[in-house]
Backbone as a chain_set.jsonl record, in Angstrom:
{"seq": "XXXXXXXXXXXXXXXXXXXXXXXXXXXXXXXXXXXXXXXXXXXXXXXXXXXXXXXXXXXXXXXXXXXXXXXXXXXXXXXXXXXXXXXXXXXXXXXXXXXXXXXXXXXXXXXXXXXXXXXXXXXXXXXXXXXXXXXXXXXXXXXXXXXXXXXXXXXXXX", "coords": {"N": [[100.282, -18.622, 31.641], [101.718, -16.698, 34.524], [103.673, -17.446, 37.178], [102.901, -16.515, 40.561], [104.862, -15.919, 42.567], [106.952, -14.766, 41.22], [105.354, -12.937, 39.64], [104.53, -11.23, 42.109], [106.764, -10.39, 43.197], [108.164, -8.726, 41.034], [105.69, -6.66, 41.127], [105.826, -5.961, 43.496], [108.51, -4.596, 43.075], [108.591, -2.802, 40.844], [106.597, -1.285, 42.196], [108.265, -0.114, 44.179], [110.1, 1.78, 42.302], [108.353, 3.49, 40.561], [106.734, 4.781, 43.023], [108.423, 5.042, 44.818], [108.197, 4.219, 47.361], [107.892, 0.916, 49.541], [105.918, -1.675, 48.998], [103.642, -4.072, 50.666], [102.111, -6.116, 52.562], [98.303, -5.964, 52.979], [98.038, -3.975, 50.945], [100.24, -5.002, 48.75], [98.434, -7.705, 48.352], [96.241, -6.395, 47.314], [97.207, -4.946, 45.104], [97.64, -7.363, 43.345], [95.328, -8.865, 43.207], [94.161, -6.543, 41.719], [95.323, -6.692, 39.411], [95.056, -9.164, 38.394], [92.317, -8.923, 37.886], [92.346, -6.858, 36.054], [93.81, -7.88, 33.74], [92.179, -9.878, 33.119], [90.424, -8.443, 32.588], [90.874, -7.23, 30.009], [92.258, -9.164, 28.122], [90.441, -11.742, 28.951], [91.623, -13.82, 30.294], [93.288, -15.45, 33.057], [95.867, -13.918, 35.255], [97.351, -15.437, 36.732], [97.492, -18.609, 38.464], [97.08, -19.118, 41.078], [95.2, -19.525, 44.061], [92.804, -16.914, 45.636], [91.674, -15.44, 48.497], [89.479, -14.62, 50.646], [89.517, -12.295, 52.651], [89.309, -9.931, 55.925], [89.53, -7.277, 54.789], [89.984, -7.003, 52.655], [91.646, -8.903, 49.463], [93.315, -12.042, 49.894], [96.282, -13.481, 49.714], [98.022, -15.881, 51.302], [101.281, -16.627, 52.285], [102.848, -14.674, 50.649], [103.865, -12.47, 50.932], [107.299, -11.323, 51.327], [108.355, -13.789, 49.806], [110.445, -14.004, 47.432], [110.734, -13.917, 44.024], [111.415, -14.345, 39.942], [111.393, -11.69, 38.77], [112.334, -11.389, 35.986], [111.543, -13.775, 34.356], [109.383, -12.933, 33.693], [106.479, -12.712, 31.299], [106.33, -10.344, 28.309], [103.921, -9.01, 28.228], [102.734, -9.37, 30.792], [104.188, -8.366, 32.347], [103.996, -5.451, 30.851], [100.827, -5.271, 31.666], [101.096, -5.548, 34.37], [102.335, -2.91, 35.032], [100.863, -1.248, 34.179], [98.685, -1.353, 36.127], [99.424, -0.831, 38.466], [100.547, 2.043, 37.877], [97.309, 2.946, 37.387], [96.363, 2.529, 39.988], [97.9, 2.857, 42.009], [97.846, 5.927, 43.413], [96.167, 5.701, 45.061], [94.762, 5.755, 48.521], [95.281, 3.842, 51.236], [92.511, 3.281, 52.03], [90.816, 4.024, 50.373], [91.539, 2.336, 48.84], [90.791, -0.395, 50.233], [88.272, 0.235, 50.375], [87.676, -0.365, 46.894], [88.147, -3.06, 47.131], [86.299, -4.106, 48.502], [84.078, -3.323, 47.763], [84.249, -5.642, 45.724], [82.207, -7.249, 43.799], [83.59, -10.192, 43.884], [84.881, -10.387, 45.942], [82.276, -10.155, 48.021], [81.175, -12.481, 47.492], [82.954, -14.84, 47.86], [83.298, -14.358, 50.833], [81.085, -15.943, 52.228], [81.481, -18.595, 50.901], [82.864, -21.871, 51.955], [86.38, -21.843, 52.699], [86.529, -19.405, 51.729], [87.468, -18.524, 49.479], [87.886, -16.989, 46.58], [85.998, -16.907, 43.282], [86.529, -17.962, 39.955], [84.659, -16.869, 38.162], [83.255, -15.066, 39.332], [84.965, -12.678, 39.378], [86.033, -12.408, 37.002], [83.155, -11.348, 36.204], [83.521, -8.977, 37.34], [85.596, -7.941, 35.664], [84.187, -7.434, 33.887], [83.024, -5.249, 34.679], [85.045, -2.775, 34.526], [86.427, -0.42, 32.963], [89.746, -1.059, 31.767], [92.579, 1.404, 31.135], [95.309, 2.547, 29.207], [98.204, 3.406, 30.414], [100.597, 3.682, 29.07], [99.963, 4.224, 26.163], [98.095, 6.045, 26.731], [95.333, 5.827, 25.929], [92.196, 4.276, 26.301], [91.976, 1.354, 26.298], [89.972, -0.007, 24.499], [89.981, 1.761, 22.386], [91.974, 1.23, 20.922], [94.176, -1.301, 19.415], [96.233, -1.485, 18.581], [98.821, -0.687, 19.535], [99.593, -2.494, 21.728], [101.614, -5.149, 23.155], [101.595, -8.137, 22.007], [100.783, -10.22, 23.033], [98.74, -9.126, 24.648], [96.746, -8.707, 22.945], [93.494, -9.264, 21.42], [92.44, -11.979, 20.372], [91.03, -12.483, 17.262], [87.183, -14.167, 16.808], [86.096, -16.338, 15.597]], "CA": [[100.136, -17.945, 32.914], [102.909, -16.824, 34.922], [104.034, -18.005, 38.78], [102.477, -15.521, 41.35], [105.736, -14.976, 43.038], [107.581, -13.611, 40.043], [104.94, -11.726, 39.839], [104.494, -10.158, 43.525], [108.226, -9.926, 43.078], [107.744, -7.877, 40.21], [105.04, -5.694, 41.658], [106.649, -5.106, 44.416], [109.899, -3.862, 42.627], [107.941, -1.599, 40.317], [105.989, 0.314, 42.869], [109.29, 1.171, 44.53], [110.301, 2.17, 41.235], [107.497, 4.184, 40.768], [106.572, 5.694, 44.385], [109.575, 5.304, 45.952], [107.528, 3.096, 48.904], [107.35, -0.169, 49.408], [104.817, -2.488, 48.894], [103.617, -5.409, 51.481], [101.15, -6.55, 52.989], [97.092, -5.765, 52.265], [98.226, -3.329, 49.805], [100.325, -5.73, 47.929], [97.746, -8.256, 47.872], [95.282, -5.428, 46.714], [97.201, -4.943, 43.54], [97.721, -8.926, 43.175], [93.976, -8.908, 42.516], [93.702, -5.68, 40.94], [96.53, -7.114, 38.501], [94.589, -10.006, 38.081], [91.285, -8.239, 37.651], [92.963, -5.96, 34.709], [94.219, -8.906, 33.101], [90.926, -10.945, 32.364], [89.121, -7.208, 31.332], [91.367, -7.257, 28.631], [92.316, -10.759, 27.603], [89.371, -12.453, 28.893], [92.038, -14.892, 30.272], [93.684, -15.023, 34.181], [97.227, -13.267, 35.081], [97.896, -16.505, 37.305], [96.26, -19.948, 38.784], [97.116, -19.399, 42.342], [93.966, -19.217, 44.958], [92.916, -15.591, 46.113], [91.175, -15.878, 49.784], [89.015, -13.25, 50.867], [90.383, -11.527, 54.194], [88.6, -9.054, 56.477], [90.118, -5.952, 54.724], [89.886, -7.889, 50.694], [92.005, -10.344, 49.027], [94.777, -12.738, 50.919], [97.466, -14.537, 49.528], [98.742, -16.538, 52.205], [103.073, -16.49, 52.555], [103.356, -14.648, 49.436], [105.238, -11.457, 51.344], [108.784, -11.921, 51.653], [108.94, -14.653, 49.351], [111.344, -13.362, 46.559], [110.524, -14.637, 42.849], [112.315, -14.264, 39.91], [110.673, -11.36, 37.699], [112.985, -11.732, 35.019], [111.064, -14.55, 33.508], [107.563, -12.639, 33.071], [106.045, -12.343, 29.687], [106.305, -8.9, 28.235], [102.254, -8.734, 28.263], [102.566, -9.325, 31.641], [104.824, -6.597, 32.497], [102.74, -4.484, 30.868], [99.616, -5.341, 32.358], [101.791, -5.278, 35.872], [102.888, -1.495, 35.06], [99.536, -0.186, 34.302], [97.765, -1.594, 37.326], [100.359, -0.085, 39.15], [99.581, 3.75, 37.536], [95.976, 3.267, 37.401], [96.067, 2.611, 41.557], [99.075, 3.559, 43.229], [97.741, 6.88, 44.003], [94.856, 4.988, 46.106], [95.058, 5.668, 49.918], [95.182, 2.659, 51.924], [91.28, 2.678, 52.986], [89.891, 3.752, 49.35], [92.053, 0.818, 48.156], [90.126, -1.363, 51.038], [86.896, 0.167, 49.635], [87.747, -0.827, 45.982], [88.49, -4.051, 47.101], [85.248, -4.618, 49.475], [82.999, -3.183, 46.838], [84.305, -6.584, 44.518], [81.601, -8.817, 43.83], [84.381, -10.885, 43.659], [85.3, -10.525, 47.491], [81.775, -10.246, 48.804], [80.948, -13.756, 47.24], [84.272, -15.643, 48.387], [82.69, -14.152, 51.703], [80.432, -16.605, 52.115], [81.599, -19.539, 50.645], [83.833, -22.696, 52.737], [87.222, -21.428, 52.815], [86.303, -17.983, 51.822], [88.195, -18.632, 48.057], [87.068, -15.92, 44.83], [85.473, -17.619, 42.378], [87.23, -17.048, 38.705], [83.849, -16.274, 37.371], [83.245, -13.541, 39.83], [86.616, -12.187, 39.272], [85.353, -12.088, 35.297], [82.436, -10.085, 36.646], [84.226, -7.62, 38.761], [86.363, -7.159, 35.26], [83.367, -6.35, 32.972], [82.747, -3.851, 34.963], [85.683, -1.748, 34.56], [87.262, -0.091, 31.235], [91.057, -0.572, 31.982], [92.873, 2.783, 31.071], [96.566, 1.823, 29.039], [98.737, 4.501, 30.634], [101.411, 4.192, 28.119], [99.443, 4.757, 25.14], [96.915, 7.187, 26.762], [94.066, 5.622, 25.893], [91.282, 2.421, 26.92], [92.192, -0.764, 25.931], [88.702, -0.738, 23.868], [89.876, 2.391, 21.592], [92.801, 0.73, 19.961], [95.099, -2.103, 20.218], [97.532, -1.525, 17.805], [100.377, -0.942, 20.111], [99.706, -3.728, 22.982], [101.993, -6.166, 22.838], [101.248, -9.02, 20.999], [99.45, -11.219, 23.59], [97.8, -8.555, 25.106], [95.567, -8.409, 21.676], [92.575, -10.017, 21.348], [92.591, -12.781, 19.037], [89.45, -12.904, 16.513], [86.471, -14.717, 17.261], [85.238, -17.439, 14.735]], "C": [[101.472, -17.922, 33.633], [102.514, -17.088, 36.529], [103.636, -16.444, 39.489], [103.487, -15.241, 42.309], [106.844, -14.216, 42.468], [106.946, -12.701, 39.768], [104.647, -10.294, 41.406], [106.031, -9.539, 43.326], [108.316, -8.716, 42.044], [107.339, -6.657, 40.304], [105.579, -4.991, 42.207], [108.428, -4.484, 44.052], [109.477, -2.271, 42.017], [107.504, -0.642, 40.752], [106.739, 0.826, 43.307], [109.921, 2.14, 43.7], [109.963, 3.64, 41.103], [106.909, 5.869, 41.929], [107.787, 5.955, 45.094], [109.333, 4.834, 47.345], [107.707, 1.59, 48.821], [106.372, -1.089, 49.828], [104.84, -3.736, 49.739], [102.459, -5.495, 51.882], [99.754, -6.253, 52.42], [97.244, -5.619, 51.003], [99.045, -4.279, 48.444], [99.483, -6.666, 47.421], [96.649, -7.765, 47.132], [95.616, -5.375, 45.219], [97.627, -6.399, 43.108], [96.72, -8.856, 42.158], [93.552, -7.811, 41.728], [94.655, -6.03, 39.417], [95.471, -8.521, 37.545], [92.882, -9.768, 37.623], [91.392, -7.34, 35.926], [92.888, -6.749, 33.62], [92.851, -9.873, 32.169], [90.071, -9.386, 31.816], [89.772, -7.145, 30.145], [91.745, -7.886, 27.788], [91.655, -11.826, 27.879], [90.287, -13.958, 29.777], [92.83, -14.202, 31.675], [95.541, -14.718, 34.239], [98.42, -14.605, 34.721], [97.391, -17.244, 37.937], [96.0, -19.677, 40.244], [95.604, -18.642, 42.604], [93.663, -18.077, 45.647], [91.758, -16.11, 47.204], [90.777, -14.55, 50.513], [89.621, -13.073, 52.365], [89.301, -10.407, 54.441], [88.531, -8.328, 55.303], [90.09, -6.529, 52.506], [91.041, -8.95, 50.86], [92.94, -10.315, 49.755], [95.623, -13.756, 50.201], [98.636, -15.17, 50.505], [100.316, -16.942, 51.453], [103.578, -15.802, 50.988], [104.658, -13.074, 49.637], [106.495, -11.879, 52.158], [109.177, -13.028, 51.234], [109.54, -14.239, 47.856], [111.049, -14.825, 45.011], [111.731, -14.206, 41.76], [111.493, -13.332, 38.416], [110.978, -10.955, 36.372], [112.174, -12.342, 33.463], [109.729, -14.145, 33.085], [107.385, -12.904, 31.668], [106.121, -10.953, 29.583], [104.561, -8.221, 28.146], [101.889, -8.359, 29.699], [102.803, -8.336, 32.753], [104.29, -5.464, 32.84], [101.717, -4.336, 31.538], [99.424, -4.449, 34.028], [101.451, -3.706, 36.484], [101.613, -0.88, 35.197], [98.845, -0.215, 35.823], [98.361, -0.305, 38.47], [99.943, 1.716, 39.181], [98.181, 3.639, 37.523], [95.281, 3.206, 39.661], [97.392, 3.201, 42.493], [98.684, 5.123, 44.092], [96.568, 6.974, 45.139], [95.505, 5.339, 47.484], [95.075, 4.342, 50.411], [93.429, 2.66, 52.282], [90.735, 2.916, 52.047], [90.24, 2.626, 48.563], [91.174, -0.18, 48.899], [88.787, -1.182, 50.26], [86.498, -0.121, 47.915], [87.289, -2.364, 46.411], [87.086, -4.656, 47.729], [84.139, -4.659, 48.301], [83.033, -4.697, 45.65], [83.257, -7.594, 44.295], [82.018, -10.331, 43.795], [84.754, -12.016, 45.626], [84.077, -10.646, 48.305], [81.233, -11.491, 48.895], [81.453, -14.549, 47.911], [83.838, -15.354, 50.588], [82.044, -15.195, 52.563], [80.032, -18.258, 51.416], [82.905, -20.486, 51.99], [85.502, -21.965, 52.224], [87.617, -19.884, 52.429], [87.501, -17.861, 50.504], [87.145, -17.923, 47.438], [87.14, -17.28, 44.064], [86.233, -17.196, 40.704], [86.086, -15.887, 37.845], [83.162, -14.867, 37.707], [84.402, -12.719, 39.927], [86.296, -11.545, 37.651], [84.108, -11.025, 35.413], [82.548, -8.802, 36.909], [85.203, -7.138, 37.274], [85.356, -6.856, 34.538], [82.855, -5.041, 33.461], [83.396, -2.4, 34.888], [85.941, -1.458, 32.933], [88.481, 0.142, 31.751], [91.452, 0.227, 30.652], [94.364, 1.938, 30.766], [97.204, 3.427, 29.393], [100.214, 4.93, 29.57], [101.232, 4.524, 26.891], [98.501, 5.877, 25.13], [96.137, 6.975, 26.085], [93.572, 4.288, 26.565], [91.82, 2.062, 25.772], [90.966, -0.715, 24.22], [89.141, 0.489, 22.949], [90.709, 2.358, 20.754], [94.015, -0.302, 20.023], [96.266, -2.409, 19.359], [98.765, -1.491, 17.814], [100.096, -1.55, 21.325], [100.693, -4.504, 22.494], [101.074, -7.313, 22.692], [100.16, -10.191, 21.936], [98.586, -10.672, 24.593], [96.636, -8.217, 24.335], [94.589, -9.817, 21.883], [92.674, -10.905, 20.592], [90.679, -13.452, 18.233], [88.788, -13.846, 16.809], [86.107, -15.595, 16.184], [83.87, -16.811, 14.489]], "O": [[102.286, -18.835, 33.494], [101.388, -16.977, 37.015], [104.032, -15.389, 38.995], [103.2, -14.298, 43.047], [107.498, -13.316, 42.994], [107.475, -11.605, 39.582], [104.618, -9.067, 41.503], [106.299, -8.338, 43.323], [108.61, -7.636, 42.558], [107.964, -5.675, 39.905], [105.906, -3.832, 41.951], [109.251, -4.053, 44.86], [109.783, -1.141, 42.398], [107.626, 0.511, 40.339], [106.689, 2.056, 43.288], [110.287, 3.219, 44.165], [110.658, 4.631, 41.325], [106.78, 7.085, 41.787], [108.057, 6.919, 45.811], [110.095, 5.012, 48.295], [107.603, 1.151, 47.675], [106.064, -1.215, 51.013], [105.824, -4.474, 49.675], [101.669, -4.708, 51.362], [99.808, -6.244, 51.191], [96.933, -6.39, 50.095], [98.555, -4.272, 47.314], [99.479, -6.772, 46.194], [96.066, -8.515, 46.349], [94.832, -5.612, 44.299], [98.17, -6.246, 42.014], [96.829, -8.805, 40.933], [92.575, -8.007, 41.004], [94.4, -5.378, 38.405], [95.318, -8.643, 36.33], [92.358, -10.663, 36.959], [90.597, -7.338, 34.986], [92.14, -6.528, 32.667], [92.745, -10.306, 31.021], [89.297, -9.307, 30.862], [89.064, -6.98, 29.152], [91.706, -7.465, 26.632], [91.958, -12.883, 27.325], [89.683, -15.026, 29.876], [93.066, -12.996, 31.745], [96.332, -15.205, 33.431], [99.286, -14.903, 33.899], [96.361, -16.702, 38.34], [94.889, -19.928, 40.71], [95.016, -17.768, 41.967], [94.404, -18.059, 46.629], [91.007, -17.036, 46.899], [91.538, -13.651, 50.871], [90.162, -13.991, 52.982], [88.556, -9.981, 53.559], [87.545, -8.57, 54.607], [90.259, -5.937, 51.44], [91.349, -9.616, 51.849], [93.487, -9.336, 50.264], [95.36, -14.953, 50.321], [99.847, -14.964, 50.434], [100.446, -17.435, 50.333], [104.476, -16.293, 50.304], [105.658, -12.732, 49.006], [106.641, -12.51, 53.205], [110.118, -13.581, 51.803], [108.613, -14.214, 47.046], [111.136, -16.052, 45.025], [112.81, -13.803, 42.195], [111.112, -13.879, 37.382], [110.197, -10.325, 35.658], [112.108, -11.923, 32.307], [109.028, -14.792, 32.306], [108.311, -13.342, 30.986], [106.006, -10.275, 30.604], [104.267, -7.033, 28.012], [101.103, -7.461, 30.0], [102.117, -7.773, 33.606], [104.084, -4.783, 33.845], [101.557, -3.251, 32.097], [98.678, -3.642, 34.583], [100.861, -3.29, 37.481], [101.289, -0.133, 36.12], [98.56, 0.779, 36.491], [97.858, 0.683, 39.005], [99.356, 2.396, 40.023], [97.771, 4.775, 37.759], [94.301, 3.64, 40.266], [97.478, 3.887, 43.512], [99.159, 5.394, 45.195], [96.193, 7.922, 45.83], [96.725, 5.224, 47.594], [94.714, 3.595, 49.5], [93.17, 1.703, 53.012], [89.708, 2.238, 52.067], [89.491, 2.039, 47.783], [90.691, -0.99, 48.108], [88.238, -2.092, 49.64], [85.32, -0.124, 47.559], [86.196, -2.809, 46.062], [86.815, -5.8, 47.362], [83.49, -5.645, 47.953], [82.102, -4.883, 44.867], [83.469, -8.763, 44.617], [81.303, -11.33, 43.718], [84.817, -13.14, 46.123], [84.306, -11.181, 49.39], [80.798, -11.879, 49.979], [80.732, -15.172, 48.69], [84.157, -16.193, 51.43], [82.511, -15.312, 53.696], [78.971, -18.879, 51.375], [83.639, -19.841, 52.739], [85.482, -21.562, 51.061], [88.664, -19.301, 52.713], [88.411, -17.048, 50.664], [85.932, -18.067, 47.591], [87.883, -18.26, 44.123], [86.399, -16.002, 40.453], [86.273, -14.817, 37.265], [82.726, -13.97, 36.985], [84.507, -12.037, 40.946], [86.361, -10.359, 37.328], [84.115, -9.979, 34.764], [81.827, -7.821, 36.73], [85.693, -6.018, 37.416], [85.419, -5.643, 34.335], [82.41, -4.074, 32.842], [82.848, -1.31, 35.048], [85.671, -2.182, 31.975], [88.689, 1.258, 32.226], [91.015, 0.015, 29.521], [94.758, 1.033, 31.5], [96.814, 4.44, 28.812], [100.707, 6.041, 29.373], [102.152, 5.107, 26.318], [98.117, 6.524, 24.156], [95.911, 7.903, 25.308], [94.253, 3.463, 27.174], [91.998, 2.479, 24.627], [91.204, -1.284, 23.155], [88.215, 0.368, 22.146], [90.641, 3.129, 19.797], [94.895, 0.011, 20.825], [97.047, -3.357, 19.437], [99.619, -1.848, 17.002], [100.531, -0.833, 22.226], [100.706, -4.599, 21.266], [99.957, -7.384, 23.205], [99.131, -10.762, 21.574], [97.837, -11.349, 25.298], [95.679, -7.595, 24.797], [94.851, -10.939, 22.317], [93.307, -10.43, 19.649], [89.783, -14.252, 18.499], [89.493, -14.775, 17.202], [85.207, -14.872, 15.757], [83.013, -17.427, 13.856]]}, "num_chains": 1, "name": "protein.A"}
């Protein structure tokens, strides 16, 4: 697992990249969890350990804007993962991104619990529900994984 401010760092480099905007606040934490959401639909396994904290508006990562990481050191799985999230939402408005994020069984749970912390296992929920979309191969995840990098593949089941 990698450090969640190499990765925000990351993120937030890419979407300027990308859009040519930059990324902060809600919206960064939006694709945090949508990053981290991606990640377990397709490797069954989390981006990164840190604690996601539901907020009015969806997820909160307390002091994680404006703290500069070092996204150098990612994994190249991770990258990847990063990049897609990135093209599969960036073209989100700010309030259908809120309504992604509200709709999470992830976020309405954490709701309602003492410190208002996501659960991993509703986080695992919230990813069977989707079919992530690999934008550099142009296709799902589930129709061939022959060019993922290497620890983005599944590894056989016993």
């Amino acid at each position: 697992m990698d450090n969640l401010e190499n990765i925000a760092t990351y993120v937030r480099e890419a979407y300027f990249l990308v859009t040519g905007k930059d990324l902060t606040g809600q919206r960064l934490a939006d694709f945090l969890y949508l990053a981290q959401r991606e990640r377990i639909a397709i490797c069954n396994r989390p981006l990164y350990r840190e604690p996601i904290t539901a907020g009015l508006h969806g997820p909160v990562f307390p002091g994680i804007d404006g703290k500069d990481g070092d996204p150098n050191v990612l994994e190249e799985g991770t990258r990847y993962t990063l990049k897609n999230t990135i093209l599969s939402y960036k073209d989100l408005s700010d309030s259908k991104l809120e309504g992604v994020m509200v709709e999470q069984e992830s976020w309405q749970n954490a709701q309602h619990r003492p410190g208002k912390q996501y659960d991993l296992e509703d986080i695992r929920k919230d990813a069977q529900k989707i079919r992530p979309y690999d934008h550099f191969c142009d296709m799902y995840y589930d129709e061939d994984s022959e060019n993922l990098p290497e620890e983005l593949r599944e590894e056989p089941q016993p």
